[in-house]
C-alpha positions as CSV (number, residue, x, y, z in Angstrom):
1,X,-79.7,28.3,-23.1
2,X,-75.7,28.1,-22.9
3,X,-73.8,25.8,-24.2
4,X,-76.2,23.3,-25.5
5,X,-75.2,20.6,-27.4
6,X,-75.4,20.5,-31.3
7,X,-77.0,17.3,-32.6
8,X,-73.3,14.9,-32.7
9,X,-72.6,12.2,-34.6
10,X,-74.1,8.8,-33.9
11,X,-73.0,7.2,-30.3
12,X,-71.2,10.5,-28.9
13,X,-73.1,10.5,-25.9
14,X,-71.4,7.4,-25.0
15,X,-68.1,9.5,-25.6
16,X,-67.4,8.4,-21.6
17,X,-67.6,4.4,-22.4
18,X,-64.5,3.4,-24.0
19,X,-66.2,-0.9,-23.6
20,X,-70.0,-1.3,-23.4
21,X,-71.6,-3.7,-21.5
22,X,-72.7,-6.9,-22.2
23,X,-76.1,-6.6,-21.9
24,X,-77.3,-10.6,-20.0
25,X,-80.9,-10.6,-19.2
26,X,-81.3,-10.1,-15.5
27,X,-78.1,-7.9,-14.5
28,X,-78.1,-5.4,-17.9
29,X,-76.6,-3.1,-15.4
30,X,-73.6,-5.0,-13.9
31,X,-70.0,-5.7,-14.9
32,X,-68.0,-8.7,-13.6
33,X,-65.1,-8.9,-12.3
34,X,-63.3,-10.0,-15.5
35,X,-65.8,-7.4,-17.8
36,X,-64.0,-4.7,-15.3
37,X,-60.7,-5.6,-16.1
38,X,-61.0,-5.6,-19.9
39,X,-63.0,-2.0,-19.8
40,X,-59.7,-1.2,-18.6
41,X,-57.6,-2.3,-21.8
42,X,-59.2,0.9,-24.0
43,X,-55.4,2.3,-25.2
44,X,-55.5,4.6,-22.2
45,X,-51.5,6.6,-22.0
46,X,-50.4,5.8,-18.0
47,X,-46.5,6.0,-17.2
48,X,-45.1,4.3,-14.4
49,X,-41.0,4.9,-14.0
50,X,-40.8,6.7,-16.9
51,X,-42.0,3.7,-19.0
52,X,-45.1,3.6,-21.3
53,X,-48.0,1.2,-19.9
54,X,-50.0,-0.2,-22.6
55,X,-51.7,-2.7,-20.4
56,X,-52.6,-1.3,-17.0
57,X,-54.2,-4.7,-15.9
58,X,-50.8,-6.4,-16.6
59,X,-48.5,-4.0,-14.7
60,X,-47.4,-5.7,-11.5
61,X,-47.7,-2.1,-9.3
62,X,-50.9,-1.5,-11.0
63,X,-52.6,-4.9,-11.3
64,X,-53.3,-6.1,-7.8
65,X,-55.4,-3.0,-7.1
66,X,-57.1,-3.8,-10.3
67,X,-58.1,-6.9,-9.2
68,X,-59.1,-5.7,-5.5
69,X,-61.5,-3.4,-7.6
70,X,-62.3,-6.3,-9.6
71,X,-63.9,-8.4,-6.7
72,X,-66.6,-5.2,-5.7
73,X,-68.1,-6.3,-9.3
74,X,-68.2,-9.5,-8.3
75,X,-69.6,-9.4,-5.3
76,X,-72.0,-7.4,-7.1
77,X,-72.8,-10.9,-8.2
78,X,-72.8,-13.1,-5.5
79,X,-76.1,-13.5,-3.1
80,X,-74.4,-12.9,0.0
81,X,-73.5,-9.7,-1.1
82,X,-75.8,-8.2,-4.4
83,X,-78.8,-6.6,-2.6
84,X,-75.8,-4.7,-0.1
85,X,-74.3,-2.9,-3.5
86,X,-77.1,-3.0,-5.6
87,X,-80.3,-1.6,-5.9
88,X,-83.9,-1.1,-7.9
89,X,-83.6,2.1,-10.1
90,X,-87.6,3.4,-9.8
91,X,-87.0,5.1,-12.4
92,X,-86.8,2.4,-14.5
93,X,-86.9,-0.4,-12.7
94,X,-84.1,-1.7,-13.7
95,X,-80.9,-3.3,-11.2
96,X,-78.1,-0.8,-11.0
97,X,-75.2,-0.4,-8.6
98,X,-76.7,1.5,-5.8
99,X,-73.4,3.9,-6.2
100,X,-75.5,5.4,-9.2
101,X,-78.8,5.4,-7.3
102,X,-79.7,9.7,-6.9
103,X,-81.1,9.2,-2.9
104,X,-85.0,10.3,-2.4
105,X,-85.2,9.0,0.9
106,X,-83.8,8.0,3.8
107,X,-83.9,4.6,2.6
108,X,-81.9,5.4,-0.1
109,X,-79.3,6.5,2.2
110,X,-78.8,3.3,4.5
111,X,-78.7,1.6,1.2
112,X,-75.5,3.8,0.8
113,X,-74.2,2.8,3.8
114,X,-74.9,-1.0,3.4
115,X,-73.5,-0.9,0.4
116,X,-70.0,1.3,2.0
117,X,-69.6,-0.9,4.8
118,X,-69.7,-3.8,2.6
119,X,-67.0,-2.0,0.3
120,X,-65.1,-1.4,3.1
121,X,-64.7,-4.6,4.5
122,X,-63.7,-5.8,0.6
123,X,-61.0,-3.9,0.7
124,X,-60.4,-2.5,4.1
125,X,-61.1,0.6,3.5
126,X,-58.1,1.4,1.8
127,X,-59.1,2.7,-1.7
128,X,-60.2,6.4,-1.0
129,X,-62.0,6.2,-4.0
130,X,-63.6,2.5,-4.3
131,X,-66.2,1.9,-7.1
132,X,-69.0,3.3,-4.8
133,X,-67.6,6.5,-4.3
134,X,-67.4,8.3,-8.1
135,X,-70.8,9.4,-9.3
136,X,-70.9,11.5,-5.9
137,X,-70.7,15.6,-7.8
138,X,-72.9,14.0,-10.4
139,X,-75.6,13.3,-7.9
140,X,-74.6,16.8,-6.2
141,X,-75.8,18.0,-9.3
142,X,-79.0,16.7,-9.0
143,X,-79.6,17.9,-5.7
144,X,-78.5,21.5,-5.8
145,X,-80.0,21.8,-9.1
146,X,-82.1,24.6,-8.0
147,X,-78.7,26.7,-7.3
148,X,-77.2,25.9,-10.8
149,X,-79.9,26.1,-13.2
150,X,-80.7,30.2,-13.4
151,X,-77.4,30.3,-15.0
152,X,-77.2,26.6,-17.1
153,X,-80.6,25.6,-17.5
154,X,-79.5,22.5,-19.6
155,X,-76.9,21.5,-16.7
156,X,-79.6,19.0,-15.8
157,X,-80.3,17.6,-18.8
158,X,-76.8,16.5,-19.3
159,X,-76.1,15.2,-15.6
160,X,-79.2,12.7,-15.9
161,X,-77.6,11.7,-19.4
162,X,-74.3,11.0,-17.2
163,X,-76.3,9.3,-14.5
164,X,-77.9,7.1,-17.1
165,X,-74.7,6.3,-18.9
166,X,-73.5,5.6,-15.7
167,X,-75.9,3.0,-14.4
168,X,-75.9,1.2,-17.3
169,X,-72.5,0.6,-17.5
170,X,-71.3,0.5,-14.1
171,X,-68.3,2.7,-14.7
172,X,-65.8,3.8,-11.7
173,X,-65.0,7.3,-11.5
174,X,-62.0,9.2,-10.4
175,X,-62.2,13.0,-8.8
176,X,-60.1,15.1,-11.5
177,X,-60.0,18.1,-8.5
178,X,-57.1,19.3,-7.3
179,X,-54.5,22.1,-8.8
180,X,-50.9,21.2,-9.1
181,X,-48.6,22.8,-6.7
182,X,-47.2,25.9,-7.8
183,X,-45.8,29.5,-6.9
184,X,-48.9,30.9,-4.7
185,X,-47.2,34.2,-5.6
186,X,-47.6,34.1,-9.4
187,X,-51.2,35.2,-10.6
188,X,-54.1,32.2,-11.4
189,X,-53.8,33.3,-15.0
190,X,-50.1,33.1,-15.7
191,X,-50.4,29.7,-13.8
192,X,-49.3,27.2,-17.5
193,X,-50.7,24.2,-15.1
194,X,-54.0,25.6,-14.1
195,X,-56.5,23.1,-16.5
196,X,-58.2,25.8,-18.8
197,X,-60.2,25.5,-22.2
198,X,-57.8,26.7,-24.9
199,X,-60.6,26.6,-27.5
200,X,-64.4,26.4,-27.7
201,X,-65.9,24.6,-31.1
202,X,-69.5,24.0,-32.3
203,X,-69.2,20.1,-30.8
204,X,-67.4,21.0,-27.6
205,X,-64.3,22.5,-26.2
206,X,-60.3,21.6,-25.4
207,X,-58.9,21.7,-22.3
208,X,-55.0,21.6,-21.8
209,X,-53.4,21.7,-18.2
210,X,-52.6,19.6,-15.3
211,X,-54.3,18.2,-12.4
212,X,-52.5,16.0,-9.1
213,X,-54.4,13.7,-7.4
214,X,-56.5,11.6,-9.6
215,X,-56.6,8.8,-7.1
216,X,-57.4,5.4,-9.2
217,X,-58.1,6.8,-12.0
218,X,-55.7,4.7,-14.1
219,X,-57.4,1.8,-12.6
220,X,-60.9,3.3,-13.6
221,X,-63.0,4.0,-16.3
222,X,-63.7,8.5,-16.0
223,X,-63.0,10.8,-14.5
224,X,-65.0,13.9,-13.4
225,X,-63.5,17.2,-13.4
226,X,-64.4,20.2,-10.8
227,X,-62.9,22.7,-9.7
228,X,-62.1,24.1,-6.4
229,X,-63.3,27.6,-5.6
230,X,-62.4,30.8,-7.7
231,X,-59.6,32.9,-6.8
232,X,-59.0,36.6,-7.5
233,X,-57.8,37.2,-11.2
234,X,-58.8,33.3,-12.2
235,X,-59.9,33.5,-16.1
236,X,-63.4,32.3,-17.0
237,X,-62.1,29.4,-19.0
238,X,-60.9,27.6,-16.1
239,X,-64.1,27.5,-15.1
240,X,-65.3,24.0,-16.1
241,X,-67.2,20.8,-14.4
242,X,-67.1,17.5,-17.2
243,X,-66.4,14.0,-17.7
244,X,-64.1,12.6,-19.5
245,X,-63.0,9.0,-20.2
246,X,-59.3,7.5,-18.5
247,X,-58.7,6.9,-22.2
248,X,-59.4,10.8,-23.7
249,X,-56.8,11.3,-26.8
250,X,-54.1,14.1,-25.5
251,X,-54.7,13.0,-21.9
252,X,-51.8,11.1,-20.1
253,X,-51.2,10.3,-16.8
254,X,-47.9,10.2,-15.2
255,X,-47.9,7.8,-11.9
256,X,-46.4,8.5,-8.5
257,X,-43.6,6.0,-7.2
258,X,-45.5,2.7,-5.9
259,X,-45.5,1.7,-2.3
260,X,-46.3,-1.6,-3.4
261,X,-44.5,-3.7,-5.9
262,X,-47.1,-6.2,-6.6
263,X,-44.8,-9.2,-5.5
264,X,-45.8,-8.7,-1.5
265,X,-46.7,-12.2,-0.1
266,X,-50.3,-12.8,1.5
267,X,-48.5,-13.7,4.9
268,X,-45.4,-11.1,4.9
269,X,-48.6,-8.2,4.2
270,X,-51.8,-9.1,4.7
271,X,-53.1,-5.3,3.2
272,X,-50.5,-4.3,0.8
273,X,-50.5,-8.0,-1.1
274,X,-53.7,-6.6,-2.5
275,X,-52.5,-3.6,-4.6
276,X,-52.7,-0.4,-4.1
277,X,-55.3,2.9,-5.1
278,X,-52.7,4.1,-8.0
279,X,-52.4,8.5,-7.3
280,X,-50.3,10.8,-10.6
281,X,-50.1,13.8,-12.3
282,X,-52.8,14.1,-15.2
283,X,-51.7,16.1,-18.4
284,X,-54.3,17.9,-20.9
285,X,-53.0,18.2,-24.0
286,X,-56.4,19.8,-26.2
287,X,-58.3,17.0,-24.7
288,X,-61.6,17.3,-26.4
289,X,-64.7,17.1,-24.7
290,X,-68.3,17.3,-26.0
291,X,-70.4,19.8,-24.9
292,X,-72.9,17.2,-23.8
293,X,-70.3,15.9,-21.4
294,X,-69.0,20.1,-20.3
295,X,-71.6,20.4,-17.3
296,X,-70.9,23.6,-16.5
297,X,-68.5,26.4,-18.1
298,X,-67.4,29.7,-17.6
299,X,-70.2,29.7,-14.3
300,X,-68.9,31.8,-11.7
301,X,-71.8,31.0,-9.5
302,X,-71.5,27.0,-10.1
303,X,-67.6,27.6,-9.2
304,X,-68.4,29.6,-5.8
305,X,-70.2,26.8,-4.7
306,X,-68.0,23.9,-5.0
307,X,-68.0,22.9,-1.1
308,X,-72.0,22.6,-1.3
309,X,-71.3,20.6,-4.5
310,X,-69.4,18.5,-2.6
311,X,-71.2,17.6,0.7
312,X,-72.4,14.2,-0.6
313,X,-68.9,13.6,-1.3
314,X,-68.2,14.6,2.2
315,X,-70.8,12.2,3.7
316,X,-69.3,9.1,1.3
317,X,-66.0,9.8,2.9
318,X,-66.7,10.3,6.7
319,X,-69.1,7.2,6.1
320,X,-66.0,5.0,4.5
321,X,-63.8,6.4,7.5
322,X,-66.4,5.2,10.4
323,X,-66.4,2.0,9.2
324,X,-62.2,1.8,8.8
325,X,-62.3,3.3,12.8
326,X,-64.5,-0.2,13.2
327,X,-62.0,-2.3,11.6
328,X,-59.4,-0.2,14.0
329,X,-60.9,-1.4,17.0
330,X,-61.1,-4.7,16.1
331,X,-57.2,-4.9,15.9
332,X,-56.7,-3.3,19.0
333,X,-58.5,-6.0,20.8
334,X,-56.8,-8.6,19.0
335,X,-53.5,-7.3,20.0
336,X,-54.1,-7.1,23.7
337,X,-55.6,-10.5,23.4
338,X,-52.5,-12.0,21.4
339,X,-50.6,-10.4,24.1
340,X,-52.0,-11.2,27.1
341,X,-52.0,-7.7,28.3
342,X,-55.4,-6.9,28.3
343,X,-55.7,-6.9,32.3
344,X,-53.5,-3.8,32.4
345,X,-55.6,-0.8,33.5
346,X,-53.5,1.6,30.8
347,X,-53.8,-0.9,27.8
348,X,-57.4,-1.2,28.4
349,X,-57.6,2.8,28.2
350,X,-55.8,2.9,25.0
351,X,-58.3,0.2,23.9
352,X,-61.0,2.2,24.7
353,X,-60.0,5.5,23.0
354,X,-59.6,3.8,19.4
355,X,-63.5,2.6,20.8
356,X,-64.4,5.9,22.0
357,X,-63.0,7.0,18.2
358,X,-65.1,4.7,16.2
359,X,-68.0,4.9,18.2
360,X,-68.1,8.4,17.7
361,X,-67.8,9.0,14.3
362,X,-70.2,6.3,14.1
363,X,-72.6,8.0,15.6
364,X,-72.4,11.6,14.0
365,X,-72.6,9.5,10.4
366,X,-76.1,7.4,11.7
367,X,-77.4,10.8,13.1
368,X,-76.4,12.6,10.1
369,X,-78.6,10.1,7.7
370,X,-82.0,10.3,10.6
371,X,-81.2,13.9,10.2
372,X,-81.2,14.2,6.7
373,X,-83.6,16.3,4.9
374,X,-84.2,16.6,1.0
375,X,-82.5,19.6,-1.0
376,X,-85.2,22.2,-2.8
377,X,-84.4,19.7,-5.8
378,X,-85.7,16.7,-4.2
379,X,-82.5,14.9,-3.5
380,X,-81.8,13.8,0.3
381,X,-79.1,15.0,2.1
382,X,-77.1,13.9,5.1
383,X,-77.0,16.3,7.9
384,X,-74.1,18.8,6.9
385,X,-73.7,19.8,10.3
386,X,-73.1,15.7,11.5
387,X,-71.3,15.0,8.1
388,X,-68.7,18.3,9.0
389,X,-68.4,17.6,13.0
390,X,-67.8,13.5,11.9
391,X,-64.6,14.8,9.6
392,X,-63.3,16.8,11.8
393,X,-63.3,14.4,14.4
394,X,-61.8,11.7,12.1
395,X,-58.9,14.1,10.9
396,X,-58.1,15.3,14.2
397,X,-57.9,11.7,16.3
398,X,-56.7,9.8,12.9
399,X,-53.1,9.9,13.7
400,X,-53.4,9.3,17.3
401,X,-55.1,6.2,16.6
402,X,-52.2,5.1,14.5
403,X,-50.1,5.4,17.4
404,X,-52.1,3.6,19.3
405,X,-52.3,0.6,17.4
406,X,-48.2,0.8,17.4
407,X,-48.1,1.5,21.1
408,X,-50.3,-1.3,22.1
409,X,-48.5,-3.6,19.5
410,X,-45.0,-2.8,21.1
411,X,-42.1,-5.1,19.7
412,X,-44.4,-7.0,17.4
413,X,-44.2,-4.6,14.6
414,X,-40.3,-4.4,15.0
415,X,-39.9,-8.1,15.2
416,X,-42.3,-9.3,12.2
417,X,-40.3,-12.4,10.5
418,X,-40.4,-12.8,7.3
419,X,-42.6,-15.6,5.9
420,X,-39.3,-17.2,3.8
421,X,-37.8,-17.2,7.2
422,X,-40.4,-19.0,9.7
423,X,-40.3,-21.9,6.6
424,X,-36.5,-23.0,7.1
425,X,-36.6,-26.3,8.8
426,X,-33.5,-25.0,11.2
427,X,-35.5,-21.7,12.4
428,X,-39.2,-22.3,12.2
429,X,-39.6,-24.8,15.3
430,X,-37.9,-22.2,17.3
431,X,-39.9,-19.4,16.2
432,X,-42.9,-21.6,17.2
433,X,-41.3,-22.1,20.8
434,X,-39.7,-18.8,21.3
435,X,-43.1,-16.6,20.4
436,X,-45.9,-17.8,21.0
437,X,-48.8,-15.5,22.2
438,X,-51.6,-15.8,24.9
439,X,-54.4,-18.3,23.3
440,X,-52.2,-17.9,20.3
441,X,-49.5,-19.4,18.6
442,X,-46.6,-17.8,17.4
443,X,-47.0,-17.9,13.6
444,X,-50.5,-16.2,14.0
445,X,-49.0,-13.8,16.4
446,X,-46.8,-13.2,13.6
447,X,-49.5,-12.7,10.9
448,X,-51.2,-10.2,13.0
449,X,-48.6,-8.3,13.5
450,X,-47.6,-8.3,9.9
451,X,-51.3,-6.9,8.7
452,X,-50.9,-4.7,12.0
453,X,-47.8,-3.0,10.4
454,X,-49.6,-2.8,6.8
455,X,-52.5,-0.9,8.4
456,X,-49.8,1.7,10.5
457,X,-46.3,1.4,9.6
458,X,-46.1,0.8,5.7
459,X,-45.2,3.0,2.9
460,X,-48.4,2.3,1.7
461,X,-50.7,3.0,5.4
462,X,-47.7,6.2,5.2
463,X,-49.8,7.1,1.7
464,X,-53.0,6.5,2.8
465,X,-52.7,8.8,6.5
466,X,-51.5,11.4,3.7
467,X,-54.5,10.9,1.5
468,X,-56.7,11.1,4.1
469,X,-56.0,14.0,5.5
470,X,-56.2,16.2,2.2
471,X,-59.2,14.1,1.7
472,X,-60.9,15.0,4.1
473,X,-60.4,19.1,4.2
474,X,-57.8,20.2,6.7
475,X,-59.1,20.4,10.1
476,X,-58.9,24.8,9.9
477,X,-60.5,24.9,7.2
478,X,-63.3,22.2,8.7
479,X,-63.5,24.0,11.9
480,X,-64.8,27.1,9.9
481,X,-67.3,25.6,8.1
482,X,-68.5,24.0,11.1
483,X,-68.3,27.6,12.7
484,X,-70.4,28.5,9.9
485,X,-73.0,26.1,9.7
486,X,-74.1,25.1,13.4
487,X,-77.4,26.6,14.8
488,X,-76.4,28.2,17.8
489,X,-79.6,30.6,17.5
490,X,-81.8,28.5,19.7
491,X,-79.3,28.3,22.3
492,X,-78.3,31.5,22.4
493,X,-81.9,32.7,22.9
494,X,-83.0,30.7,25.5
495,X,-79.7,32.1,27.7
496,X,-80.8,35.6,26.9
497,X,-84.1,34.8,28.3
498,X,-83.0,32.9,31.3
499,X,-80.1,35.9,31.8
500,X,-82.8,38.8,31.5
501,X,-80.8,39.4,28.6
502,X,-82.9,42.6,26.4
């Protein structure tokens, strides 16, 4: 067996869960909104301009998307929406957050997409990585098992520890994924970024390094590190999947500028009033990490196949994007209705494309889940082939649809006025006279236009088209995989038949 843990000291398998839960008789399993926010105050190191955070729950660029992440646990809560984001573990029969249910059926998987489409409307789909989306490799783990164990035979052991840990404390994970930019030229191993184990010891191992990314992760509890596929000349030791808690010793994680401030008004920006998905650079400074929480290491085989690692992943994401192309359409009709314009033959066909968008990759994510079919571990799977075409598709029209929305909304983003404005006595009875829209007054008009702008125009929507576009693979690299993986055999046979075809 490698790597198997040495019996640890007393309560170092919880070395993930910096607060435990309180445990209340009938949800065990769930945080509130308020036990979220104070798993949060654990001494974790975050620095936002340059200055020390001791508090990331009181720091006005950080807070609002804390509490935006804070309302999932509540609605965890609340009977309109707790049997949408929670389930049954049969296991154990015991309530959990469906995010940390391992999928047996295709049940399972509409409860994962009840339970995204609900966490998309909470927070419009902005949060790449909402509190659903984190134990995603964990469960990957599970279901390619059968491709991971010849070489880690205990891998499983530990991921169904993590699983466990997981649902019983309702923790949100961050992806710890991608390498820091760096000179391509210069070999993997001279690379003093590249995240590496600088010492192996009886209870577990160090790591020092860097990773970029690590969407929400200061706003979260763990993180899970992969990695992405080997290169040529890449030294064993950087060849590590774990867990590791926001607050590890030695880790610290520097912030990207904001694109919100945390003093946005509800009116002025309907989107960005509610925070932001915090993104940085995450330093490794002999982090330790127990062996029990190292899933794999030093596995060339488990590195090679990170992309089939990651196909649950892939299906979460596509999924969260389908529903965000429904919320897309939804605005373009309300802007050709506030408008009036919705008689004109070529706003109606811009209309229908952002339709013909969401309708699409709406489709390819319900196909994907009738098609799925259970891995040789006994984990269901969405249909890769679906999943892949349904990225691709969403990467490729994304920006267009952004345009779109601005083309459609013409001077209305250009000529938002500012709430503190449209409340002077002098100006606001104009603005009500001067703007009004069809079946719509003017300081609704207004309104729309203003969330319009924060779901197209903002620094923050500016983020987010970046975000998801490296989220979701770029569309070269998609297109090969999708080369790859689609059955043209059938086909292909059936023309030689019909064309005589030896």
């Amino acid at each position: 067996m490698r790597h198997a843990a040495e019996p640890m000291p007393a309560g170092i398998r919880d070395y993930v869960v910096s607060k435990s839960l309180p445990r209340r008789p009938n949800d065990a399993n769930l945080r509130t909104g308020p036990e979220f926010r104070e798993s949060l105050r654990d001494g974790r190191h975050v620095v936002v301009d340059g200055r020390d955070v001791s508090d990331v729950t009181a720091e006005p660029t950080l807070a609002r998307g804390i509490d935006q992440l804070a309302r999932y646990f509540d609605a965890q809560h609340d009977p309109a929406t707790r049997d949408l984001l929670t389930a049954i573990e049969p296991g154990t029969g015991e309530r959990i957050s469906t995010a940390w249910l391992v999928p047996r059926s295709i049940e399972d998987l509409w409860r994962y997409d009840a339970m995204i489409k609900c966490s998309t409307a909470l927070s419009f789909g902005v949060f790449g990585r909402p509190p659903d989306y984190g134990p995603v490799k964990a469960i990957s783990f599970v279901a390619w098992n059968h491709l991971v164990r010849k070489e880690e035979p205990e891998a499983l052991d530990k991921i169904l520890h993590f699983l466990r840990v997981g649902q019983r404390n309702n923790l949100t994970s961050a992806d710890i994924i991608i390498d820091v930019q760096t000179d391509r030229k210069q070999p993997v191993a001279q690379r003093a970024a590249r995240l590496r184990v600088v010492e192996e010891r009886k209870d577990g191992v160090l790591v020092s390094g860097a990773k970029a990314g690590n969407s929400v992760l200061a706003q979260g509890n763990i993180g899970t590190i992969s990695m992405p596929p080997p290169q040529p000349g890449m030294p064993e030791e950087c060849m590590i999947w774990a867990a590791v808690p926001a607050n590890a010793p030695g880790m610290t994680l520097l912030l990207r500028e904001g694109v919100t401030n945390g003093r946005e008004s509800a009116e002025d920006h309907p989107i960005d009033a509610h925070g932001e998905e915090a993104d940085g650079l995450l330093i490794f400074d002999r982090v330790f990490i127990p062996w029990d929480y190292v899933f794999s290491y030093k596995n060339r085989a488990t590195a090679e196949i990170y992309n089939i690692l990651g196909q649950f992943a892939f299906w979460k994401i596509a999924t969260r994007l389908s529903y965000r192309a429904e919320i897309f359409a939804g605005a373009a009709q309300l802007i050709v209705d506030a408008l009036g314009t919705d008689h004109i033959p070529a706003v109606r066909a811009l209309v229908s494309e952002v339709i013909h968008y969401a309708a699409t990759l709406r489709g390819m994510m319900t196909a994907a889940i009738e098609q799925a079919k259970p891995t040789e571990s006994g984990v269901m799977l969405p249909d890769h082939v679906f999943v892949t075409a349904g990225r691709l598709h969403s990467i490729e029209a994304y920006p267009r649809i952004m345009q779109i929305l601005r083309e459609l909304s013409g001077q209305g983003l250009i000529g938002r006025v500012p709430q503190a404005t449209w409340d002077r006595p002098d100006f606001g009875p104009l603005l009500d006279a001067y703007l009004p829209g069809h079946k719509l007054d003017a300081r609704n008009k207004n309104r729309l236009f203003n969330l319009v702008w924060d779901m197209t125009c903002s620094p923050s929507a500016m983020r987010l088209a970046l975000f998801e576009n490296i989220n979701a693979t770029p569309a070269p690299a998609l297109r090969e995989e999708l080369y790859r993986v689609y059955d043209r055999g059938p086909a292909m046979a059936a023309i030689r038949a019909r064309a005589g075809i030896g």
